[in-house]
C-alpha positions, -999 to 999 in steps of 0.1 A, spaced: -364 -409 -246 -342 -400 -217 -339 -440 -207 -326 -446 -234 -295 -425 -233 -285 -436 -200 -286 -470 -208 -256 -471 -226 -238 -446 -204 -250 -465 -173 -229 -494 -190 -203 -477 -202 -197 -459 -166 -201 -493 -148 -172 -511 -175 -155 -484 -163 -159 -483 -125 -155 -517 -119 -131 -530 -140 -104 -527 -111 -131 -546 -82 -121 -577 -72 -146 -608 -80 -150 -608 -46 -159 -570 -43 -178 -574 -72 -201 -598 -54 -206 -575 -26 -212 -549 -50 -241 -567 -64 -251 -578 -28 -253 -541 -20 -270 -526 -50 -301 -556 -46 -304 -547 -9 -304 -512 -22 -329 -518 -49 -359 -540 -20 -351 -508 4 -359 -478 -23 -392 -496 -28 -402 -502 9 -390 -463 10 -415 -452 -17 -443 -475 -2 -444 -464 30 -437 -429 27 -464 -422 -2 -483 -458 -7 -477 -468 -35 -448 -493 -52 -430 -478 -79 -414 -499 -106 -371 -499 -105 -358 -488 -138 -321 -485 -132 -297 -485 -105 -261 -479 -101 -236 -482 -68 -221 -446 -53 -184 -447 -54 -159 -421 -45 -125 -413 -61 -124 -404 -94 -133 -431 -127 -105 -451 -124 -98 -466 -89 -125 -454 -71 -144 -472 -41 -175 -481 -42 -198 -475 -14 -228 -495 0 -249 -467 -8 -272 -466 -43 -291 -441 -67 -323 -461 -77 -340 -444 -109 -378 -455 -106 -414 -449 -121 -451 -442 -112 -476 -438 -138 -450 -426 -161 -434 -401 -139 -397 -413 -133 -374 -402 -102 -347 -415 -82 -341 -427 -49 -309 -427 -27 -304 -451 -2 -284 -472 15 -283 -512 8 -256 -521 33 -286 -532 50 -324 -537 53 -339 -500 62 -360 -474 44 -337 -442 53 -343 -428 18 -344 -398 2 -362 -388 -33 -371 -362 -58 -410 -377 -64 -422 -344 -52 -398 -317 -66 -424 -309 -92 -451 -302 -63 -426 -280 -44 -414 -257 -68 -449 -250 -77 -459 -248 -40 -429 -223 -33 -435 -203 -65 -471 -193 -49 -455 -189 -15 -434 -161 -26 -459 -149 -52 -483 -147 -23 -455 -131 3 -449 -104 -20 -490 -97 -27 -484 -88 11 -458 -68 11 -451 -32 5 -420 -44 -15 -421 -68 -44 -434 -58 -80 -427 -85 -102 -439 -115 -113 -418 -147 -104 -404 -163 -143 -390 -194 -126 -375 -212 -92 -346 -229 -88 -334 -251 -63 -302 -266 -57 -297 -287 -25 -304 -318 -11 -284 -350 -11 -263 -370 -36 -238 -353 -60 -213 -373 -63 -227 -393 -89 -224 -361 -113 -215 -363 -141 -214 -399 -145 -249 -407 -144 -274 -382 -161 -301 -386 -138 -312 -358 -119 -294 -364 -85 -298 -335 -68 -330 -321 -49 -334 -354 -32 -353 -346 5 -360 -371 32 -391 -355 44 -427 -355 28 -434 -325 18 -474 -313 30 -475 -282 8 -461 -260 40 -431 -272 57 -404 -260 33 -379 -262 63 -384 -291 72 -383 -307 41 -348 -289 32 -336 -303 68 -297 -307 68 -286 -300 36 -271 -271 16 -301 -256 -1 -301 -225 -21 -335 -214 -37 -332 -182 -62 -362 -173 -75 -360 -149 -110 -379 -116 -119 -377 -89 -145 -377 -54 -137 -391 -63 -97 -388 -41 -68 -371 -56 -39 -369 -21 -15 -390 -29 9 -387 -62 16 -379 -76 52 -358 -106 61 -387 -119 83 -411 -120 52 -395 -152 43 -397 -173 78 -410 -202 66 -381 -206 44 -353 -191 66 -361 -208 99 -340 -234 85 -307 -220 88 -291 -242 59 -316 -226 35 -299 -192 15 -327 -175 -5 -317 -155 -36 -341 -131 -53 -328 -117 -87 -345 -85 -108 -331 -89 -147 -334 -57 -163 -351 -73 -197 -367 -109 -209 -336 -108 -229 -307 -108 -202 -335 -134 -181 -332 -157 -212 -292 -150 -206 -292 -156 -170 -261 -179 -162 -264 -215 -146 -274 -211 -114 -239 -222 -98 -222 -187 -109 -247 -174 -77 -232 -192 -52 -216 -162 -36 -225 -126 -40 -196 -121 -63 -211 -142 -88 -243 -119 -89 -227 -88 -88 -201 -96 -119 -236 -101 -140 -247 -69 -133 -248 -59 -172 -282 -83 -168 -289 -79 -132 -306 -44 -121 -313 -59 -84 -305 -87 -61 -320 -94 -22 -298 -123 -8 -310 -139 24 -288 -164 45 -274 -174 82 -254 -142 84 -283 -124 72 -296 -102 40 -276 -85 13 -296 -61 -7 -279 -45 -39 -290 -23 -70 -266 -27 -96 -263 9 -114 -240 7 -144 -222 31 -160 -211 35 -196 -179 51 -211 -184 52 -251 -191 19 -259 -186 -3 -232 -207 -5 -199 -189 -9 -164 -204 -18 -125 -182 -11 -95 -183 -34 -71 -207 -19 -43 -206 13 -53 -221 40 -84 -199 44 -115 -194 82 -104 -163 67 -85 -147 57 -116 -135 79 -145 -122 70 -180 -99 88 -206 -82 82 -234 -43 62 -231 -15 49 -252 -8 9 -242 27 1 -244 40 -21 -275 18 -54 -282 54 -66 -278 58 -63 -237 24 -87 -234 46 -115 -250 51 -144 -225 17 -132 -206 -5 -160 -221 -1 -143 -256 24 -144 -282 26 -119 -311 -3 -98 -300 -24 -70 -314 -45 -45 -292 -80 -46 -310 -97 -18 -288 -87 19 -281 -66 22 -248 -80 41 -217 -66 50 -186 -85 48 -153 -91 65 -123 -110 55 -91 -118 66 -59 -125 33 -41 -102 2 -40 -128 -25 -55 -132 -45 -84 -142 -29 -115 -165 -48 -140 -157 -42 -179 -185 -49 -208 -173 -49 -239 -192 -54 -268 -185 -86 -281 -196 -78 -320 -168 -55 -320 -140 -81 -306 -125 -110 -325 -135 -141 -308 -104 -149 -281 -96 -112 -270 -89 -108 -234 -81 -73 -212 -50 -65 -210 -38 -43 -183 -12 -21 -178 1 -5 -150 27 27 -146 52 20 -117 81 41 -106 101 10 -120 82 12 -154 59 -10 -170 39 -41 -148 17 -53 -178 -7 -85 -171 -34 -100 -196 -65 -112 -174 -65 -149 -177 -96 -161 -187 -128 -144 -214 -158 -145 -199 -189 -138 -222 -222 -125 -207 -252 -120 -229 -236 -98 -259 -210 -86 -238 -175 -101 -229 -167 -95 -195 -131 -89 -172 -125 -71 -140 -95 -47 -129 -90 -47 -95 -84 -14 -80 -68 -26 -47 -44 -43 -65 -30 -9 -81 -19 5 -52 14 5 -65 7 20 -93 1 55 -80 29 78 -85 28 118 -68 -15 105 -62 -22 97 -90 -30 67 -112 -11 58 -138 -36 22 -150 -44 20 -187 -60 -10 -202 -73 -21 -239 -82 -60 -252 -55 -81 -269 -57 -110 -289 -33 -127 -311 -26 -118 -347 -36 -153 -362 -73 -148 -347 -77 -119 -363 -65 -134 -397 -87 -164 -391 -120 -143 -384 -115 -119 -416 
């Protein structure tokens, strides 16, 4: 069971956090975290009437493991009839200024149906919802210390219909999954009684197959539009709704031999490929790489619009720490770069080439940009 894993990681985490208290802080430690402890459950009794049974508790503190600070402020893991939660609260003193997680269950079924419902009515939406998520509410600074679930933790009783309110102050972002949906249609006003809480960003994704929605990311890569649009290679459409209003996007991909590419915000007709020559493995040395070997064919690349550029590469055809490495033909010769980091999406490994930043690279109107993926010799030895 769960409880049982935290236990010794509660008491691990608290050797570790207050180790460097003094006895005296230690006593108003303790002094704090029992307050905290008779507030949670005056919190949970008069808010839905019944008195839950404390399982665990642990002090917030700030600043790192080692000499943090601990606050007056505590996460109190309870139960009721064998459903556990938690419960933040302050125990500085006696009050029941609370918030908890005892209904996230209820509203993530509740908001499934709303937007189920909202696009029955609507001229819009075809697609059935696969799963919500919502990350917002108080408390993450006890990540990842504690595993309890720290997040989603709302003030407000939820009545089945205030979404809103319930969100109140906090961050929230709700994205709510489909496969092959249709989001044309859809108007920002169709989602009111999520949206008249400006803190609230709504995020509807369209995966092209159950297979990329089984590969879907965590949800923190889609905290900006950026980190939607660089999984276009399982995202076909995406309908963002925030304060500065609603982003609608249909990711069309385009495919040169065998690898896939997106442009950011536009078609794939403003990109061509065709076949290059890299310079020597040699000139990548010093780049993050040492004693390289190109383990793709080179191409060159043209584009009409300075954005980013999305690469998907097969990743059965690339041994296992290949990067992109780029290469760029100046008046002053050769600017080569390897992108810094592999980023695997699905069965694809994905890296970018930013147009905008080739500019200089343009001799008599032309571009001279070739890329290929590198990796060092020794990985290929070890894979074969």
């Amino acid at each position: 069971m769960k409880s049982i894993k935290i236990i010794p990681l509660l008491l691990g985490c608290s050797l570790l956090l207050t180790g460097c208290d003094s006895k005296e802080q230690k006593a108003e430690n303790e002094k704090n975290l029992r307050q905290a402890e008779k507030n949670a459950v005056a919190y949970i009794e008069e808010k839905y009437g019944f008195t839950p049974e404390i399982i665990e508790s642990v002090l917030e503190r700030y600043g790192g493991l080692f000499g943090s600070t601990p606050h007056t402020s505590a996460l109190i893991r309870m139960n009721h009839n064998s459903k556990d939660f938690s419960v933040y609260i302050d125990g500085s003193t006696k009050n029941t200024d609370g918030a908890d997680n005892y209904q996230q269950e209820e509203i993530i079924s509740a908001l499934t149906e709303k937007l189920s419902e909202k696009a029955e009515n609507t001229k819009g939406v075809v697609g059935e919802i696969k799963s919500i998520n919502i990350d917002g509410g108080k408390v993450k600074s006890f990540r990842p210390i504690v595993e309890w679930n720290c997040e989603n933790l709302y003030s407000e009783y939820f009545d089945g219909e205030n979404f809103a309110e319930v969100f109140g102050d906090e961050i929230c972002c709700v994205t709510a999954d489909y496969i092959e949906a249709d989001f044309e249609n859809l108007q920002e006003n169709d989602f009111d009684f999520l949206l008249s809480n400006e803190r609230v960003r709504l995020s509807l994704i369209s995966y092209r197959t159950e297979e990329d929605y089984l590969n879907r990311p965590d949800y923190g890569e889609f905290s900006d539009f950026t980190g939607i649009k660089k999984h276009a290679i399982l995202i076909e459409e995406s309908f963002v709704f925030g304060k500065d209003g609603a982003d609608h996007n249909e990711y069309v991909l385009g495919k040169h031999d065998n690898f896939y590419y997106y442009v950011f915000d536009n078609t794939p007709n403003t990109v061509s490929f065709s076949s290059a020559k890299m310079p020597d493995a040699s000139e990548f040395d010093g780049h993050g790489i040492i004693d390289g070997q190109f383990v793709t064919p080179a191409y060159s690349i043209n584009s009409s619009v300075n954005e980013r550029i999305y690469i998907y590469y097969p990743l059965s055809e690339l041994p296992e720490k290949s990067r992109l490495a780029t290469s760029r033909k100046t008046a002053d010769g050769n600017d080569v770069d390897i992108s810094p980091l592999a980023y695997d999406i699905g069965d694809y490994r994905m890296a970018y080439i930013q147009a905008s930043e080739f500019k200089d690279a343009y001799l008599d109107g032309n571009p001279e940009i070739s890329f290929a993926f590198i990796t060092e010799k020794e990985n290929i030895n070890n894979e074969q």
